[in-house]
FILUM-113012 format. One record per residue: residue in three letters; z, x, y of N, C-alpha, C, O in turn. Coordinates in steps of 0.02 Angstrom, whole numbers, plus 50000, padded with zeros to 5 digits. Example, Ala and Ser with C-alpha at 12.3 -4.5 7.8 and 13.67 -1.06 7.14 Angstrom:
<nodes>
ALA503905066049716503905061549775503905066049835504235071249834
SER503545064249888503575068449947503945064550002504025067050057
</nodes>
This chain:
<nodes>
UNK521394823655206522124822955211522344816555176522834816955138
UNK522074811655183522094804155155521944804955069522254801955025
UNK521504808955061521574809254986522024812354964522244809954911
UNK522394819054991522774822354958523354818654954523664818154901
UNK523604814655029524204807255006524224804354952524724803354916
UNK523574802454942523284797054897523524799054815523754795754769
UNK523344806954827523524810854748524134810254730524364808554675
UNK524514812454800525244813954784525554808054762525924807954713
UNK525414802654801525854795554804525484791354711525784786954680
UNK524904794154692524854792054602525384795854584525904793254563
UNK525304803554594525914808054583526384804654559526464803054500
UNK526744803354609527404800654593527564796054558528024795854518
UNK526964789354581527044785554531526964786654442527394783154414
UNK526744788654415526394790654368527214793554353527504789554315
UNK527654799454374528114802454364528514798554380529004801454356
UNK528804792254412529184785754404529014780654345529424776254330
UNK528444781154313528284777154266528504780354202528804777254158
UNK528344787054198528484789954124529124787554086529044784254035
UNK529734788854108530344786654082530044779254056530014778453995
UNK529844774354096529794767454071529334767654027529404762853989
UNK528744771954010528364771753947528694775053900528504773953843
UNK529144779053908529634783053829530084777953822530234777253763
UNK530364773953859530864769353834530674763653837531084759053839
UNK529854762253841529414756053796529414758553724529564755653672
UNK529214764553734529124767053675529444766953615529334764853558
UNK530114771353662530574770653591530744763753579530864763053519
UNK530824756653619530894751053604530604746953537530874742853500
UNK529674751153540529534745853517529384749953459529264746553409
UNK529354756853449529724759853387530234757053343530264756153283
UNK530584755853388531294755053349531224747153340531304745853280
UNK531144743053367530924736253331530134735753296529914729953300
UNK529844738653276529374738853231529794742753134529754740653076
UNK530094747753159530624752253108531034744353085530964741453032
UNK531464742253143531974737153104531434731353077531584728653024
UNK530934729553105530564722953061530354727653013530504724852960
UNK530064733852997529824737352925530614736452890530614732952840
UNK531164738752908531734741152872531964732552842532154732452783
UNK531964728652864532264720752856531744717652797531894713852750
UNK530914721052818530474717652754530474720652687530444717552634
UNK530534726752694530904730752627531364729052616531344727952555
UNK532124727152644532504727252611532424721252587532544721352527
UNK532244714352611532324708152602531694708552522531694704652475
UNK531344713052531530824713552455531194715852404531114713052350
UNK531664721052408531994723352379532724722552341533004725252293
UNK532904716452396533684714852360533374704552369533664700552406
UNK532934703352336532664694952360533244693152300533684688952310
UNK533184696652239533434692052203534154692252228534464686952221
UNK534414696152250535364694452270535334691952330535884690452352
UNK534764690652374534764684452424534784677352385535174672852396
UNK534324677552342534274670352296534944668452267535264663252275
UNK535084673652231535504671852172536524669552226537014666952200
UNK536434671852297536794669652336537134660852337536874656552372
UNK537514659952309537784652952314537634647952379537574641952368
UNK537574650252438537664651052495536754650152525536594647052575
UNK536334653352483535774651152509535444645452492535354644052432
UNK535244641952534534664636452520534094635152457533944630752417
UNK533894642052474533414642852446533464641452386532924639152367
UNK534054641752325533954640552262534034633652264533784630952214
UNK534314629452308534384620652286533514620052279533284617352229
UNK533014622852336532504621752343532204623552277531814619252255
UNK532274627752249531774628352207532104625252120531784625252067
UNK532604623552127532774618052087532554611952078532504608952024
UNK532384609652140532164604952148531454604752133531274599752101
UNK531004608852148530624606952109529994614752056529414616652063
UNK530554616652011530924620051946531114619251896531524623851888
UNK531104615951847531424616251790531884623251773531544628251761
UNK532504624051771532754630951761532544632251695532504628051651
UNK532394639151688532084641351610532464641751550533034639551553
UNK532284643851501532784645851426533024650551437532804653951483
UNK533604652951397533644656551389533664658151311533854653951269
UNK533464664451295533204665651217533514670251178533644675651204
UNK533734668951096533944674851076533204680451046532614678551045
UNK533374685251030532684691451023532424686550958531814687050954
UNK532614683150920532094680750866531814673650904531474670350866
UNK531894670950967531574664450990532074659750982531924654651013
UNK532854659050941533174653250952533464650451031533754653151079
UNK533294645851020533814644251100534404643551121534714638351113
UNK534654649151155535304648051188535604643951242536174641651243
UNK534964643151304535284638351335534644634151371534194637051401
UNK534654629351365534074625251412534274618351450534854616251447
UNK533734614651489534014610151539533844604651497533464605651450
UNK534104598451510533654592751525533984588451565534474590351597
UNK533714580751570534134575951594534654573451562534624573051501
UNK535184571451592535544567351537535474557851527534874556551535
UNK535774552851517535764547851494535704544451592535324539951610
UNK536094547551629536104544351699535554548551742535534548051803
UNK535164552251707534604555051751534644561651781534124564051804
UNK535194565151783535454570551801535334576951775535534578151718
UNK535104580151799534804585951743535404590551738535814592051782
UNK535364592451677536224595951653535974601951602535444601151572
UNK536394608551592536164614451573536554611351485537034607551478
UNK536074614951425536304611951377536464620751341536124625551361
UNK536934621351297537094625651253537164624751167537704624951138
UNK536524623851133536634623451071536964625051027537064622650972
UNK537244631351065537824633251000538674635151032539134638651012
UNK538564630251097539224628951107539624634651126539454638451172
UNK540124635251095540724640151102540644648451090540964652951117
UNK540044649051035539874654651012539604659251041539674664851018
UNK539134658151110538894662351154539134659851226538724659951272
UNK539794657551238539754657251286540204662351339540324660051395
UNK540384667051328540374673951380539994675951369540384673751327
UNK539304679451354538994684451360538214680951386537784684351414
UNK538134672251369537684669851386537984666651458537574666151504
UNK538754664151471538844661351534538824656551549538944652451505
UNK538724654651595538854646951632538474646151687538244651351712
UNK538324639651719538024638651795538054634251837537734632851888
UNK538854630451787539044623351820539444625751890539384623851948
UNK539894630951861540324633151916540344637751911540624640951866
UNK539954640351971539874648451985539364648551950538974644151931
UNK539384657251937538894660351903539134664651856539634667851871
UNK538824665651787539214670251747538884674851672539194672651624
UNK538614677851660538564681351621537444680551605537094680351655
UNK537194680351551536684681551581536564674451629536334676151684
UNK536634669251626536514666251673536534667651736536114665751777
UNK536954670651745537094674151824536544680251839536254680651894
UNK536424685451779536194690751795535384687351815535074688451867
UNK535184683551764534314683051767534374676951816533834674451833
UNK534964674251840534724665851895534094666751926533744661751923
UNK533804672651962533174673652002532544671751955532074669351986
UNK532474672351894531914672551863532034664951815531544661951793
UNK532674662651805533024657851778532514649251836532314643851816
UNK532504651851891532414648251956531714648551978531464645552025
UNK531454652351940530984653051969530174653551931530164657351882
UNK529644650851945529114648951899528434653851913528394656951966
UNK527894654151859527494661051882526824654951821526284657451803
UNK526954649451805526384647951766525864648351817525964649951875
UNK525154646351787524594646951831524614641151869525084637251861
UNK524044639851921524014634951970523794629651924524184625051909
UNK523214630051902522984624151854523474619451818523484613251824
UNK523894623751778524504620451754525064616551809525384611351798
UNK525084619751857525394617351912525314609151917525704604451918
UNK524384610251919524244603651954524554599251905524954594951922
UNK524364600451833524424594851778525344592651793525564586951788
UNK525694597651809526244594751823526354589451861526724584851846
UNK526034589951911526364585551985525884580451976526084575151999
UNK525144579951941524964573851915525404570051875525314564151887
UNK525884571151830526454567751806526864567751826527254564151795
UNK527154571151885527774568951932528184572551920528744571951944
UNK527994577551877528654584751832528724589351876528284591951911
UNK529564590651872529474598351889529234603751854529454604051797
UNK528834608351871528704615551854529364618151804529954617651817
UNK529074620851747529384625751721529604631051752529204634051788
UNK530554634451742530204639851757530294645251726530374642751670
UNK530364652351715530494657751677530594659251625530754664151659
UNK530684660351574531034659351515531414667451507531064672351521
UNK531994668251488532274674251477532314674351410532514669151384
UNK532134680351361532434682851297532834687851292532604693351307
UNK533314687551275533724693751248533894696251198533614694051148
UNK534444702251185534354706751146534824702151088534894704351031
UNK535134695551109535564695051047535324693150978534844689550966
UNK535714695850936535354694750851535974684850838536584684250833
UNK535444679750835536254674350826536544677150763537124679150770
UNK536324677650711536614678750639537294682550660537854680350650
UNK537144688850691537524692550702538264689850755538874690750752
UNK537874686650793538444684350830538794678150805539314676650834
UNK538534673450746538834670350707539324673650661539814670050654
UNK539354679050627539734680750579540224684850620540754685650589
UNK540204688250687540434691750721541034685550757541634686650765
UNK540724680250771541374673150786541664672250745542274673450748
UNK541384669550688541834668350610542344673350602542944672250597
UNK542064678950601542434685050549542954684750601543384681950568
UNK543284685850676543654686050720544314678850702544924678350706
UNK543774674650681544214666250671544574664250723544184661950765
UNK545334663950747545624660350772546104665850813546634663950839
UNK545934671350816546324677350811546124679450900545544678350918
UNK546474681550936546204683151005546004689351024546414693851031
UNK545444690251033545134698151043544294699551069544154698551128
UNK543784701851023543224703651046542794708251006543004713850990
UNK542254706250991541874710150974541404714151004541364711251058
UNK540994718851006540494719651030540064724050956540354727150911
UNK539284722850965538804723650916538234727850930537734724850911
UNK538104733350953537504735850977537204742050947537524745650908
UNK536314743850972535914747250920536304754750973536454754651033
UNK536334759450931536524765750996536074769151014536124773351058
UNK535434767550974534764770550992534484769451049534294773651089
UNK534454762551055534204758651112534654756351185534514757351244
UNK535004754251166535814754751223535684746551196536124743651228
UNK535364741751160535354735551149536054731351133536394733551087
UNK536274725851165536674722451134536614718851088536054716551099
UNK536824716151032536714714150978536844707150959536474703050932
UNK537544706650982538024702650991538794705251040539034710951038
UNK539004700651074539694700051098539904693651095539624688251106
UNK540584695451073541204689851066541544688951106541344692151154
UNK542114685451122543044686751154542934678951137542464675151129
UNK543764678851136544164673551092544684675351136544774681051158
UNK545234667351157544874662351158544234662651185544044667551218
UNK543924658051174543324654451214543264647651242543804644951233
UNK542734642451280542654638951288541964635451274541494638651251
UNK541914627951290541334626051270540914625551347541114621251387
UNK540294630151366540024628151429539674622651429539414621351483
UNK539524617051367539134610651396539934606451420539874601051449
UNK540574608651409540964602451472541304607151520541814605451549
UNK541044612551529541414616851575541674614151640542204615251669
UNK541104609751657541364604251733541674601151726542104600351770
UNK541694597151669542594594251665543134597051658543684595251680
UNK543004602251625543494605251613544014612951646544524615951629
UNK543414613251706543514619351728544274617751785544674622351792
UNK544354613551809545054613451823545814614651800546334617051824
UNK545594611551736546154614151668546194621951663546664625851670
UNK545424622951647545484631251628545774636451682546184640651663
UNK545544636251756545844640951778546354640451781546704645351769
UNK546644634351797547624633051817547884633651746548424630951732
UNK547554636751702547924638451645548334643751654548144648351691
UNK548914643951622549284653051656549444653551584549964656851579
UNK549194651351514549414654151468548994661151471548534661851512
UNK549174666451424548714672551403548164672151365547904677151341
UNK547974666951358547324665051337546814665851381546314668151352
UNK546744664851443546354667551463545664664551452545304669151471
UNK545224659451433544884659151406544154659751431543644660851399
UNK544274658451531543494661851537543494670951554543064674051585
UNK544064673651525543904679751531543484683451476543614682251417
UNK543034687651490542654692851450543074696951414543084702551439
UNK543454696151362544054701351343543214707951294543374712051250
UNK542844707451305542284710651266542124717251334542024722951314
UNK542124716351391541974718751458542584717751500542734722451537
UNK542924713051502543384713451551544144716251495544264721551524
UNK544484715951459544954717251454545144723551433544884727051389
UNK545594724351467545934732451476546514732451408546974728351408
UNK546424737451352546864736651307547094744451284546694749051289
UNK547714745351262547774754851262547514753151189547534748351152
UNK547154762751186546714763151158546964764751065546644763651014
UNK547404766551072547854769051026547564775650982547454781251006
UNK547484773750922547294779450891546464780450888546104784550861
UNK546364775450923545314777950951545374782851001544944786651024
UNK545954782251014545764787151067545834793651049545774798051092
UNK545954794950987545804802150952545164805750961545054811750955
UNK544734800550976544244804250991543994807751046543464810851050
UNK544524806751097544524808651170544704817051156544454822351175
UNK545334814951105545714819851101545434825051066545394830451095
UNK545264824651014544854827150990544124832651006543974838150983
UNK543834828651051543354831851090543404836951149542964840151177
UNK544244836451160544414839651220544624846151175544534852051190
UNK544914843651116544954851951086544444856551060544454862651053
UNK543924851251044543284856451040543074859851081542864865551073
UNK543114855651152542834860051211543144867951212542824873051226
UNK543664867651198544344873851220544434877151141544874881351139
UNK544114875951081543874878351026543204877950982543204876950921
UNK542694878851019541754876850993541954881550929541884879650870
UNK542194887750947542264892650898542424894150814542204897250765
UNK543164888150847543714890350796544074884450774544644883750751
UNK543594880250785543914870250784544334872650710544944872850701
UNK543784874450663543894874350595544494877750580544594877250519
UNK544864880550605545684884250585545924883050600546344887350615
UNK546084875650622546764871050644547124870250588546914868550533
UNK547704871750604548224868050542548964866050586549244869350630
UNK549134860650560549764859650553550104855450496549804851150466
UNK550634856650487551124856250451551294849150464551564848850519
UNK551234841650427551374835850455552074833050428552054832650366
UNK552654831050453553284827950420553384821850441553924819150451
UNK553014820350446553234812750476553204812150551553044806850577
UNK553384818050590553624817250692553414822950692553244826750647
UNK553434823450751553354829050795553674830550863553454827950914
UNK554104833850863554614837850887554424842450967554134847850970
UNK554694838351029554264845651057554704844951151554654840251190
UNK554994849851159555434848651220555834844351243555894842651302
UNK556274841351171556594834551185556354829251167556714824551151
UNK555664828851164555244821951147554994821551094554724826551072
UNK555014815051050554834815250971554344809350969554474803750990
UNK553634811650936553194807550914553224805850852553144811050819
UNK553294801550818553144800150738552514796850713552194792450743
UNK552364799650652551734794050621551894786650622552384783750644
UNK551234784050586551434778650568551644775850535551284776250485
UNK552184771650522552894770450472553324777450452553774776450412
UNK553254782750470553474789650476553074790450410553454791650363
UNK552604790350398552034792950353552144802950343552204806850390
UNK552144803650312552194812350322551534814450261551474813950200
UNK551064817350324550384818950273550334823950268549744825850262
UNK550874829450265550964836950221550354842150286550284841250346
UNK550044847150241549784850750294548904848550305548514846650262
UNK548764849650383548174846750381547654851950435547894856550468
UNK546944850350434546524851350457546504847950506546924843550513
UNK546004849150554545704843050621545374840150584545464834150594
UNK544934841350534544374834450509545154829850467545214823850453
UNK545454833550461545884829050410546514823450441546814818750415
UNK546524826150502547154825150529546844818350560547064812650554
UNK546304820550595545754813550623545804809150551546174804150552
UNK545484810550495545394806750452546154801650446546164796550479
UNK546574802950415547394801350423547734798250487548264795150485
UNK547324799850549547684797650578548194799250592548644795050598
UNK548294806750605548994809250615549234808050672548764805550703
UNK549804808350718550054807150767550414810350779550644810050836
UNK550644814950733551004821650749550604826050760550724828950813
UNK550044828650724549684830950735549174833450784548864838750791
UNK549194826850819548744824550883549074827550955548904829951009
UNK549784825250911550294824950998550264834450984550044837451033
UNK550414837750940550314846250928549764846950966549764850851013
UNK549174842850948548634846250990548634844151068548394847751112
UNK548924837751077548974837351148549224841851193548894843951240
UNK549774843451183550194848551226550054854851232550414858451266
UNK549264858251189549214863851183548394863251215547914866951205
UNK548444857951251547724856951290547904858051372548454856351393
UNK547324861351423547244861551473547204854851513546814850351499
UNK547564854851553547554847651596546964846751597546734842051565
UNK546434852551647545764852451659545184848451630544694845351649
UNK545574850651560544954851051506544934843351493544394840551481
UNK545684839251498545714833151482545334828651522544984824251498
UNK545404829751583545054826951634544404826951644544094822751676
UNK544154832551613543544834751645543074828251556542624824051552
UNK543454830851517543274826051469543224817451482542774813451469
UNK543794816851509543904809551539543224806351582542944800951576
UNK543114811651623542704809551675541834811651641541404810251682
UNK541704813151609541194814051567541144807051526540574804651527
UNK541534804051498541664798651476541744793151482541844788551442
UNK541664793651577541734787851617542344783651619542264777551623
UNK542874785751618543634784251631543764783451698543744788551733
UNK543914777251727544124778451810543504776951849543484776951910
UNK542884775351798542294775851852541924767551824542054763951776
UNK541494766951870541094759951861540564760851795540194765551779
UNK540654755351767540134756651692539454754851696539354750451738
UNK538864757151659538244756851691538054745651655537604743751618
UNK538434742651679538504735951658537994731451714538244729551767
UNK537554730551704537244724451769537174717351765537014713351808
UNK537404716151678537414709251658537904705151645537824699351629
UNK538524708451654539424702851679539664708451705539484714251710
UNK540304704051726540814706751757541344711751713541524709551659
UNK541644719851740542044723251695542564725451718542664725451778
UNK542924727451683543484731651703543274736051694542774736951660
UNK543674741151727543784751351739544234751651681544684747551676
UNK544144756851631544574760251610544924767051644544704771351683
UNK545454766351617545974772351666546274774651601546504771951551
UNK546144782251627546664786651606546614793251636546104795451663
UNK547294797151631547094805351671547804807851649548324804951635
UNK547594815451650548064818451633548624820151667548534822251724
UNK549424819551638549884818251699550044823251740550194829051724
UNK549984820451801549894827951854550674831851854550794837051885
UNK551104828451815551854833851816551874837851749552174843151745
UNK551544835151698551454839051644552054839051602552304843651570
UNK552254832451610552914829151570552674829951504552084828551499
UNK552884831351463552714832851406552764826651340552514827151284
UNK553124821651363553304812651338552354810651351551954809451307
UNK552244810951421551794806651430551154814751406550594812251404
UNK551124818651398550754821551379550294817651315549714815751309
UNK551044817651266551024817551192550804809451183550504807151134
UNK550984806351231550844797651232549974798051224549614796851176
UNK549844799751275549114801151310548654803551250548084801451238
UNK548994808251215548464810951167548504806451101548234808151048
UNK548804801651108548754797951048548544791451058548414787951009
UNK548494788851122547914781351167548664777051183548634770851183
UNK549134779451192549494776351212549734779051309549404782451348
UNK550344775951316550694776451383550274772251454550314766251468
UNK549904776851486549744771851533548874772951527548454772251571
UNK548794774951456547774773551470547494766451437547674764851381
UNK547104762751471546844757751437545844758751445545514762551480
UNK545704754951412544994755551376544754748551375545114744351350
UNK544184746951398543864739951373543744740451319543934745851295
UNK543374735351267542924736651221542324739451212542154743651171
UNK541954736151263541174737651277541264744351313540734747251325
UNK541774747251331541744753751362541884759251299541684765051309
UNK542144758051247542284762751181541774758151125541784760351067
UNK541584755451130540724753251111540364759251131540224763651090
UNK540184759951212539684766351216539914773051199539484777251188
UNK540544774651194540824781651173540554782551118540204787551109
UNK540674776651059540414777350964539684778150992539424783750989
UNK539384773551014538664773351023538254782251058537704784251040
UNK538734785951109538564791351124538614797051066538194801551059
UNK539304795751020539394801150980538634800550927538224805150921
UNK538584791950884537854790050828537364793150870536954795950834
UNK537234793950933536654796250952536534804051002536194805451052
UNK536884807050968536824814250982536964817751043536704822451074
UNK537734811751053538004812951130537614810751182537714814051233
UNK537164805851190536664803351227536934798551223536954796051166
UNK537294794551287537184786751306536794781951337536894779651393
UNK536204780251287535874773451316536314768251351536894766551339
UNK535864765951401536174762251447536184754651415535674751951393
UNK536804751951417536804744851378536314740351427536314740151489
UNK535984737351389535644728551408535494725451361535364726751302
UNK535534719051405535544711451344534904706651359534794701551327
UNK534484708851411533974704951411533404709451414533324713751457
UNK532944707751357532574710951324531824709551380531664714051418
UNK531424703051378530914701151437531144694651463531644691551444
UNK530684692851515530544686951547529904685851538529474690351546
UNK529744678751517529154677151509529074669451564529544665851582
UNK528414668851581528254662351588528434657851545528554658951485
UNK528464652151578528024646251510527524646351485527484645251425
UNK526954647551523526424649651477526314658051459525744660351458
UNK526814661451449526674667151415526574673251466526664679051447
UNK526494672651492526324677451529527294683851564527864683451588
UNK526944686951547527554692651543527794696751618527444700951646
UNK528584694051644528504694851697528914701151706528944703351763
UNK529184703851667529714710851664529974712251616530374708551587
UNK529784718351595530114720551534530764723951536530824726651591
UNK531214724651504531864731051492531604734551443531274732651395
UNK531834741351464531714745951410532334748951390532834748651426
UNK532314751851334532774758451321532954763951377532434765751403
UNK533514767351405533394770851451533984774451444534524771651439
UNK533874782351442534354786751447534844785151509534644783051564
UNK535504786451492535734785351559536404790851567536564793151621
UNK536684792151514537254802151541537144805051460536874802451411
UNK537354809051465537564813351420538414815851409538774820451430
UNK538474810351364539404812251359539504818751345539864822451379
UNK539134820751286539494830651237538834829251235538434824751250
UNK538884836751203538094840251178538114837951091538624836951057
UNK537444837451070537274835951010537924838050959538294834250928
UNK537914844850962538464847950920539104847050933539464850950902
UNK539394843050969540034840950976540194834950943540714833150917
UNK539354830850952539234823250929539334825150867539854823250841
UNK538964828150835538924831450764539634830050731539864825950691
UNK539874835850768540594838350722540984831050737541224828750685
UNK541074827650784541424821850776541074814850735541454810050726
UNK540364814350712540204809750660540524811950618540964808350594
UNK540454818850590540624821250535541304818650509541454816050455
UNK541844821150596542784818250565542594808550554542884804750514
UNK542104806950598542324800650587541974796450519542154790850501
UNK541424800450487541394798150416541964800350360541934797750305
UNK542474805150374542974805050344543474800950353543874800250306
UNK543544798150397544074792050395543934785950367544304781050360
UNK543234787050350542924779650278543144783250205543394780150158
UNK542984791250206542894793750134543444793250133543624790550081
UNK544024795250180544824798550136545474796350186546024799150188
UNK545244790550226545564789550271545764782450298545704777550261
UNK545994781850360546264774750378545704767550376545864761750386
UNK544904770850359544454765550359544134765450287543524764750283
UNK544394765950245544274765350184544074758150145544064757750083
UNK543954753650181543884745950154543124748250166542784743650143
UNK542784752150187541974754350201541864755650184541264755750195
UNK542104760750109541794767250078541774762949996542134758649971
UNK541134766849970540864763049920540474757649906540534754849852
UNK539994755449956539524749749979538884752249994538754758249996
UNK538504748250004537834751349986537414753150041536804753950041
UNK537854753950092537444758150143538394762550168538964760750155
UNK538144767750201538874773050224539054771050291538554769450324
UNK539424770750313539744770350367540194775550388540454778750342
UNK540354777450455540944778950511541184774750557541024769250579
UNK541854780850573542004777850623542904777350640543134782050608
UNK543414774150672543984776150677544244771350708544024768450757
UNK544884770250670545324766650668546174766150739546414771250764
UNK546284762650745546724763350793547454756450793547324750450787
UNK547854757850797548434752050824548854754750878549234759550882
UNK548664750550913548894750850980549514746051009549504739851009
UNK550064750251035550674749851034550784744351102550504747751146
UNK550964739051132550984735251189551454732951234551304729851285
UNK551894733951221552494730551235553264734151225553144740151218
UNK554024733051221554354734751205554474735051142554554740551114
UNK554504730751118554484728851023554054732450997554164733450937
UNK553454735551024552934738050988552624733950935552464733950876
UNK552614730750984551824725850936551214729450931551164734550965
UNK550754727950896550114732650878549554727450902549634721450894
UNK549074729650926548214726550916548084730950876548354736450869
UNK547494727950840547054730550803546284733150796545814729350787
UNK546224739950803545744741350818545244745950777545544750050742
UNK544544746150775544234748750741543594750850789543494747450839
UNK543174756050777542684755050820542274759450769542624763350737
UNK541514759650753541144764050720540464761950716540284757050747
UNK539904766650665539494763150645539234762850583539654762650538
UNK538694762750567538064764250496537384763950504537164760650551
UNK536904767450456537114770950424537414776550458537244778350515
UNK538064780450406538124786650427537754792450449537944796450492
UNK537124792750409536754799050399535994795550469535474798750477
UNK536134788950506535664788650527535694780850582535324775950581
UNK536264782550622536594775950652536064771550673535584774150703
UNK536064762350657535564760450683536134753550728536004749350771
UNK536654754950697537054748250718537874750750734538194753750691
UNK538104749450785538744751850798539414743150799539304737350814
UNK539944746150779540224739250818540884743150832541134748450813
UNK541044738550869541914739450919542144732650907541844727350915
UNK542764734050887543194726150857544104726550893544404731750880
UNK544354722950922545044723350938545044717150928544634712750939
UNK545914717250890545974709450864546814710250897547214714750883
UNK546924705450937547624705450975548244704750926548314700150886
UNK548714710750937549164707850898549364706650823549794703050796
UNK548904710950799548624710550748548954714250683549004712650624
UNK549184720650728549444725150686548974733950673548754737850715
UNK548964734250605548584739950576547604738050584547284733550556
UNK547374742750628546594741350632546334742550543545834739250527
UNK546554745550505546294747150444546414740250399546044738750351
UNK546914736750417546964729750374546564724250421546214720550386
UNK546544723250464546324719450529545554717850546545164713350534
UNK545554724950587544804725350610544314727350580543774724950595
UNK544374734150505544084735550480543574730150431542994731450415
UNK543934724450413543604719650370543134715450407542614713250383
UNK543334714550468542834712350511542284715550520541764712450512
UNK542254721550536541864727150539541374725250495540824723050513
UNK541574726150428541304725850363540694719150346540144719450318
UNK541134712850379540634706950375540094707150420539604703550413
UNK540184712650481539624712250522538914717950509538314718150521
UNK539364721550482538914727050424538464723650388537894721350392
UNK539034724250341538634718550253537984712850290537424713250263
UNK538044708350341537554704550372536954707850393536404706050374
UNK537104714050444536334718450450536164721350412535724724850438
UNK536224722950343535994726550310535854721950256535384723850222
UNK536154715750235535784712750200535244706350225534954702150191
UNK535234707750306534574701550337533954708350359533544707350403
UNK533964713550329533384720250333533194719450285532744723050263
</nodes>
């Protein structure tokens, strides 16, 4: 009888205990899960813990760090430390004014590659041995060295050729998604940025000068944006692109609303390769209004309009545009010619040319090529890397094709006849009430085999074919005669 008590009364206990071993259980589940979930993530996002203004951790490893180079792809130096005359170690920029958006700053804040690589910028991987020889002399450790994709030559003639004029270049391979060079003007000098950075922000002129107008500025697209347009009518004609015609007089006429060329230009009757070539605007706005909202959009958003750009090395703007949901027929005809309410970065119609040179395939842009030790040793590579597919090959096709006609017979004609071929398309973009123009150009070469693209807007400028195109040209003529 005493044993069978005995059974019952474990019994129970045993069945009073269970609950408290499932909810040990799940306890120490679930705090084993959050210490796994906190050590992954903290492995996984270390460098945007570091690169945090706010953490400790980078004074610490400054301190005893040397911050690294940073490098252009042939080995010149863009930016390095030393001490100055009072002992202070201070970030130096050899070439001053000329790389300083796309290389950045680190006096105040963080900004462009400086900002992107600070983790590897901060941080040292030589061997121990070398270590010691350091701290036997009382030095800090080296640390990282970054190289990137910029060519200087290129980004020298790409400053020059711009001069005094406010705008932006951008320079890249479309094969590779590589940057080459980037500009924007104004600029500043980052070796006095700390003195000077009080002036600069409380500046309220439109100068602007620590802005990225290369990535950050939003500008309507004007007549580049033919190529939007353009592509949206192929979609809705793969067939029959080739039997476009219209009749050009100067305007175009259409429910009350009148588009005209430029200077009321009247280019008689035309083709789509021709009308692209010319630059028609009557033409364009004809084809606008005879396009599917759908189709515009669906193009837009293929093109990355409205959406975040695949950018991890500065800061950008969104381009916007969409088709108007009342189907006003003013803003139709605006729209199809890069005007009314769409604007475009540079570096964002950089990858459009760069998708069409490479067979409707957009490589994903980057500017830092490796990180190396100080002593050599290789701590991460970038590669080339597919990243969307704007159009299919044959869309890319038929639009190199219009845009090597606007060198042979058209608004980019300061290109044609030189010893390598070029494309590409021209634009002036309307701003204001007065209708002031920027100037714009965007394309590449060779034609028959793109290895180099550029995108040029020059503020204010006027006609991209007198403007931007010559710029274009000096940044050409330079890669093809340093090959």
């Amino acid at each position: 009888m005493k044993d069978t008590r005995t059974k019952s009364t474990n019994r129970r206990r045993r069945v009073r205990s269970y609950p408290i071993i499932v909810l040990t259980s799940i306890y120490v589940l679930l705090f084993v899960g959050m210490i796994g979930y906190i050590a992954h993530y903290s492995l996984t996002h270390k460098q945007e813990f570091i690169n945090n203004d706010h953490n400790t951790r980078q004074k610490i490893l400054l301190k005893q760090n040397q911050r690294g180079k940073i490098l252009s792809r042939d080995g010149d130096i863009l930016a390095y430390s030393e001490k100055n005359e009072n002992g202070k170690e201070v970030r130096v920029y050899p070439y001053s004014n000329e790389f300083s958006h796309i290389v950045g700053y680190v006096s105040k804040g963080k900004a462009g590659i400086e900002g992107f690589s600070n983790y590897y910028l901060i941080n040292t991987n030589i061997d121990l041995s070398k270590k010691v020889a350091y701290d036997t002399k009382g030095m800090k450790y080296p640390a990282d060295n970054v190289t990137t994709t910029l060519d200087v030559h290129l980004q020298e003639i790409a400053y020059s050729a711009l001069s005094s004029r406010k705008g932006a270049v951008v320079v890249s391979d479309p094969k590779t998604g590589e940057i080459l060079a980037m500009v924007s003007k104004p600029d500043f000098d980052p070796n006095t940025l700390e003195q000077e950075w009080d002036r600069l922000i409380q500046d309220k002129s439109p100068d602007a000068k620590l802005l990225n107008r290369a990535t950050q500025g939003k500008y309507p697209p004007g007549s580049t944006f033919k190529i939007v347009t353009a592509l949206s009518y192929l979609k809705e004609h793969s067939t029959d692109y080739m039997n476009y015609s219209f009749s050009c007089g100067g305007r175009f006429d259409y429910e009350g609303n009148t588009i005209s060329c430029y200077h009321g230009e009247k280019h008689g009757t035309l083709d789509l390769e021709t009308s692209f070539a010319k630059s028609c605007n009557s033409s364009f706005a004809n084809i606008g209004v005879g396009l599917k909202g759908e189709t515009v959009d669906a193009v837009l958003d293929d093109l990355m309009f409205n959406q975040d750009l695949p950018l991890d090395f500065c800061r950008f703007a969104v381009s916007s545009s969409s088709y108007p949901k009342n189907h006003d027929p003013n803003a139709v005809m605006q729209l199809s010619i890069g005007q009314g309410k769409t604007s475009i970065s540079p570096e964002h119609l950089n990858m459009i040319t760069c998708a069409i040179a490479n067979d409707g395939m957009l490589m994903k842009p980057y500017v830092v090529s490796n990180v190396k030790s100080e002593d050599g040793k290789e701590i991460k590579t970038y590669s080339p890397e597919e990243y969307k597919r704007f159009m299919s090959s044959e869309e890319a096709r038929i639009l190199r094709s219009m845009m090597e006609q606007v060198v042979q017979r058209g608004t980019a004609s300061k290109l044609k006849g030189l010893s390598y071929t070029a494309a590409g398309k021209t634009g002036s973009a309307e701003f204001n009430d007065v209708k002031d123009s920027h100037a714009w150009f965007t394309g590449y070469a060779p034609a028959e085999d793109p290895q180099i693209c550029v995108t040029i807007i020059v503020e204010e400028a006027g006609s991209g074919g007198s403007y931007a195109v010559p710029i274009a040209k000096r940044i050409f003529d330079a890669y093809f005669e340093a090959e």
